[in-house]
N, C-alpha and C positions, 0 to 999 in steps of 0.2 A: 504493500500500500504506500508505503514511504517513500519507492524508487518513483512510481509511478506520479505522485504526486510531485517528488524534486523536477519531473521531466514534465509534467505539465507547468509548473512555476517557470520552468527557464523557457518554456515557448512563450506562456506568458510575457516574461520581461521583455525577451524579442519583439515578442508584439509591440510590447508597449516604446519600445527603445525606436523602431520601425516608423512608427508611428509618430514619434519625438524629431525623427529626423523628417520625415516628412512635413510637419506641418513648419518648421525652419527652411526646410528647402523651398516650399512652396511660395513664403513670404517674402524669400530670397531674389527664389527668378524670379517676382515678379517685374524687377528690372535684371532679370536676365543672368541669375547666378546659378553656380551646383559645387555644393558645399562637402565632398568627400576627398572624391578624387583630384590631387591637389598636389602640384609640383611642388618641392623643398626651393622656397626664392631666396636667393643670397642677402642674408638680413644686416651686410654690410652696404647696401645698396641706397645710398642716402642718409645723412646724419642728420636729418631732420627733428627737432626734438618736439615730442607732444607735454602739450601744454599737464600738470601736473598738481593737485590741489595744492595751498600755500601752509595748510594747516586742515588737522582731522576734526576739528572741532569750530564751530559758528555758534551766533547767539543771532538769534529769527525772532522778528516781535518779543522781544525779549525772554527768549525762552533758549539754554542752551541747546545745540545737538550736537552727535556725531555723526561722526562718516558711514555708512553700512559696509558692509563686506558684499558688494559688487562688482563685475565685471561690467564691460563693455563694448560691445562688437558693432562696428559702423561698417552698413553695407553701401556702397556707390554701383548707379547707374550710370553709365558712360555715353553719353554723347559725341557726335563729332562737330565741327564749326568751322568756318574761314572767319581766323581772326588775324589780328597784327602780330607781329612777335618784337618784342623789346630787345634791343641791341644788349640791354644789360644783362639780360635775364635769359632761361633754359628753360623756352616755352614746349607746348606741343597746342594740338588740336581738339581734347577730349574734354569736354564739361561735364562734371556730377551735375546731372538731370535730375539724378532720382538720392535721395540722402534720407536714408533709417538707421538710428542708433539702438539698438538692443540692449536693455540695460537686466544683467541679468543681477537678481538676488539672493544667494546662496542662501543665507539665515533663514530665509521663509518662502525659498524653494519656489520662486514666481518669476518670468521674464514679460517685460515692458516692453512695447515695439515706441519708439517716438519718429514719427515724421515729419521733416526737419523742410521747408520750404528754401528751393532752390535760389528763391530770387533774396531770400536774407541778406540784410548790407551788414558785411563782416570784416574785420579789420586782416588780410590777406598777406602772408610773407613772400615776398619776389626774392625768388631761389637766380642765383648764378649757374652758368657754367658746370661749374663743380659738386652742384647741388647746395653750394652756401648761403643765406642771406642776408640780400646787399640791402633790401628796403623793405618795404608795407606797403599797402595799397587797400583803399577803403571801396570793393566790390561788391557783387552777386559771392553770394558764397559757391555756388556753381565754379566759378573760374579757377576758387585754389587748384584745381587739379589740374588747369594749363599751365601753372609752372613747373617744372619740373621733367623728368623723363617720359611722362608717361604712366609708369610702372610705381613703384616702390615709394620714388622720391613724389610724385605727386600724392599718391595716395595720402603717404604722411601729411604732407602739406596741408591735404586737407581734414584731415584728424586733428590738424593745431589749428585749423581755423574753427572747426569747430567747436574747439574748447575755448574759444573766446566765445562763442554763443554761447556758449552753458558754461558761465565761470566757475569753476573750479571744478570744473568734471575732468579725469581722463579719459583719453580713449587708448583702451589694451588690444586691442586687433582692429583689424579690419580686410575687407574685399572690395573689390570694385570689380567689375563685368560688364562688357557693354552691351547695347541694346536690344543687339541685332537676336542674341538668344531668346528672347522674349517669344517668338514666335514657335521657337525649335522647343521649347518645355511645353507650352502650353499645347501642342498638337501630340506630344508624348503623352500628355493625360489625357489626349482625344477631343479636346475644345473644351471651352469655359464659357457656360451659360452666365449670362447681365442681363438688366434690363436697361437698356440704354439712355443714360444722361443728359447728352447733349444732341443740337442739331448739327451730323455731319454732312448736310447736305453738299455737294460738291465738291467734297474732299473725299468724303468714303460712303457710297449710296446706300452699300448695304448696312448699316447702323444708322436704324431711325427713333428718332429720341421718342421713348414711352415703351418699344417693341422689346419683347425678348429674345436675345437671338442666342448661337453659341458660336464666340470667337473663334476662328480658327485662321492660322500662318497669318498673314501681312495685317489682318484687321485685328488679331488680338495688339498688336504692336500701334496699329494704328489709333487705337481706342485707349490705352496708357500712356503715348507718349504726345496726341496733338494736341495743342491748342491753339494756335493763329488759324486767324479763318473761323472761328466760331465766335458764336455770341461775346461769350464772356472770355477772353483769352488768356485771364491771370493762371497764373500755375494756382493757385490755393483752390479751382475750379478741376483743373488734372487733378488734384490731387485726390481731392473726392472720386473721382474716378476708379484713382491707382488702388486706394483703399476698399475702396466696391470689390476691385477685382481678385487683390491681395484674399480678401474673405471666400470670392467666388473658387478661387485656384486651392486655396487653403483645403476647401470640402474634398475637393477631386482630387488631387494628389493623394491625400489619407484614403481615399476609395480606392485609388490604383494599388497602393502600399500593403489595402488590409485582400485584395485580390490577390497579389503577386507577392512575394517578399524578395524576388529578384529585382522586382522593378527601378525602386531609389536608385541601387547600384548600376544597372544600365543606362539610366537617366541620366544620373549620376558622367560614368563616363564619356558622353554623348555631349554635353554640355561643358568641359571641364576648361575645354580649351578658351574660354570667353574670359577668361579672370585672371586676376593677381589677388597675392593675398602674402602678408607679413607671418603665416602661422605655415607650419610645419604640418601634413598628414597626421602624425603623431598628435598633436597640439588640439587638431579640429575633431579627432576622435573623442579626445578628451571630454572638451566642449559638448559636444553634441550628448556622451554620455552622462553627464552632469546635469543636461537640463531637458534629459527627454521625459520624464516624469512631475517636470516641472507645473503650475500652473501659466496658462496664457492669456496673458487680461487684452483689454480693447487698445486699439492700438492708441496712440498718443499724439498729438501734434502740438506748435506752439501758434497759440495766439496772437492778434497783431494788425499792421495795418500794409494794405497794397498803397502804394503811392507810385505818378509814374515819372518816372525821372527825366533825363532832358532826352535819353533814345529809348532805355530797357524799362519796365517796370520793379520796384523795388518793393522790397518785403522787408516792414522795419516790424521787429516781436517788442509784445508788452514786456518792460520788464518787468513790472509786479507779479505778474503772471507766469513769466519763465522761472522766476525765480521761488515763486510758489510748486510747481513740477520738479525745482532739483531739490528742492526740499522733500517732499515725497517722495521720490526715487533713490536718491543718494543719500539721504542723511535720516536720522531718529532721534526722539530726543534724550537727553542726558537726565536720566532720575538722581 
């Protein structure tokens, strides 16, 4: 009775570990990531430093806190763009379009998804050359990841810009992935049923705002990433979207997972090639075992206002209000 019960438990936690990794994968690509199969990246590759809290302990309306025992995983979606390149500086081509920090909580076993609006005006380090830097620049927080190579040294970049948006948070890993996967996951779990948002009339016919349709190849892509050409064309309008579909892809992938227990892993390698990432195979196993039993709450975004600047539109966040989220996410109080 006792063999047979050890071996129904360990299918169990399989199941359940399966399933951990799926509903992370799913939230992942929804700009286009796959979180296993993952080259070892030379994590001498840019000296970029992320920004790191000054102190574990704050006083909030006057109430001490501490720091929790949190991680932090920030996933990028990668765009492409024809932009300028600065004589000083080691641009490339790539804009974080899409920006989710995972804040995960050890002590009480929960992970946080926050999404982070690309058009936030963020105080931005202009990398050299060498990966060194030489200045700052008050941008779209989208752009930290055109300094740099691309790879490694952007990504961090933009890991340190976004720890000027959440002061005093770090960020411990990260991935970035570009767009283009978006289409290639989502046709792996056989399309992603929405009810459709917006009018994309003459941009993509077949997504008619009210209908429910199921996305599949160029229109799941086309339906998370556009906004010019419709009504409203602020990103904080995508983003409602991204977050619809994040939910929608979320259900389906845990469908394919609890059908197939091969599937993630095929997925999985099928996808791998779209990313970078500062963690080791080793590292992401870890991860993933840590927090496949975890709870997963609603996802999170920061508050704020759209203004439109003198070309882009700009996303400036309340601060009373972000800084009421890193107090519940990050920190607890001191009895």
């Amino acid at each position: 009775m006792s063999r047979h019960r050890h071996i129904s438990d360990k299918k169990s936690n399989r199941r359940k570990l399966l399933k951990g990794l799926a509903i992370i994968l799913a939230v992942v690509l929804v700009i286009s990531v796959a979180l296993l199969i993952l080259r070892t990246w030379e994590n001498q590759q840019g000296n970029v430093p992320i920004a790191t809290p000054v102190d574990n302990t704050v006083t909030y309306n006057g109430q001490k806190y501490k720091a929790k025992n949190v991680d932090t995983f920030l996933v990028m979606g990668l765009d492409k763009y024809e932009g300028d390149i600065d004589s000083d500086s080691y641009n490339n081509d790539q804009q974080a379009d899409f920006l989710m920090l995972f804040v995960i909580d050890n002590k009480n076993s929960t992970c946080t998804a926050v999404h982070i609006n690309r058009d936030t005006m963020a105080d931005i380090p202009v990398l050299g050359i060498a990966g060194e830097k030489v200045g700052t620049v008050n941008k779209q927080l989208a752009l930290a990841h055109t300094y740099g190579d691309g790879g490694m040294q952007s990504c961090r970049n933009t890991a340190t810009a976004v720890s000027g948006v959440l002061p005093g948070v770090e960020i411990h890993d990260y991935i970035s992935v570009t767009m283009d996967s978006v289409p290639v996951f989502n046709d792996l779990v056989g399309g992603v049923e929405v009810t459709v948002l917006d009018d994309f009339t003459g941009i993509d016919d077949t997504l008619v705002k009210g209908e429910v349709v199921t996305l599949r190849g160029v229109h799941s892509l086309n339906y998370v990433r556009t906004r010019y050409g419709l009504d409203d064309s602020s990103n904080s309008t995508r983003m409602q979207r991204q977050r619809q579909y994040i939910n929608a892809l979320v259900d389906k992938a845990s469908q394919c997972v609890e059908a197939d227990d091969t599937f993630i892993f095929d997925a999985l390698e099928t996808v791998s090639k779209y990313m970078v990432s500062n963690c080791s195979v080793t590292q992401l196993e870890h991860f993933f075992e840590s927090i496949s039993s975890y709870d997963f709450s609603d996802i999170r975004y920061l508050e704020g206002e759209n203004r439109m600047g003198e070309t882009f539109m700009e996303f400036y966040p309340d601060e009373a209000s972000t800084q009421q989220l890193i107090m519940e996410l990050f920190y607890e109080p001191v009895h």
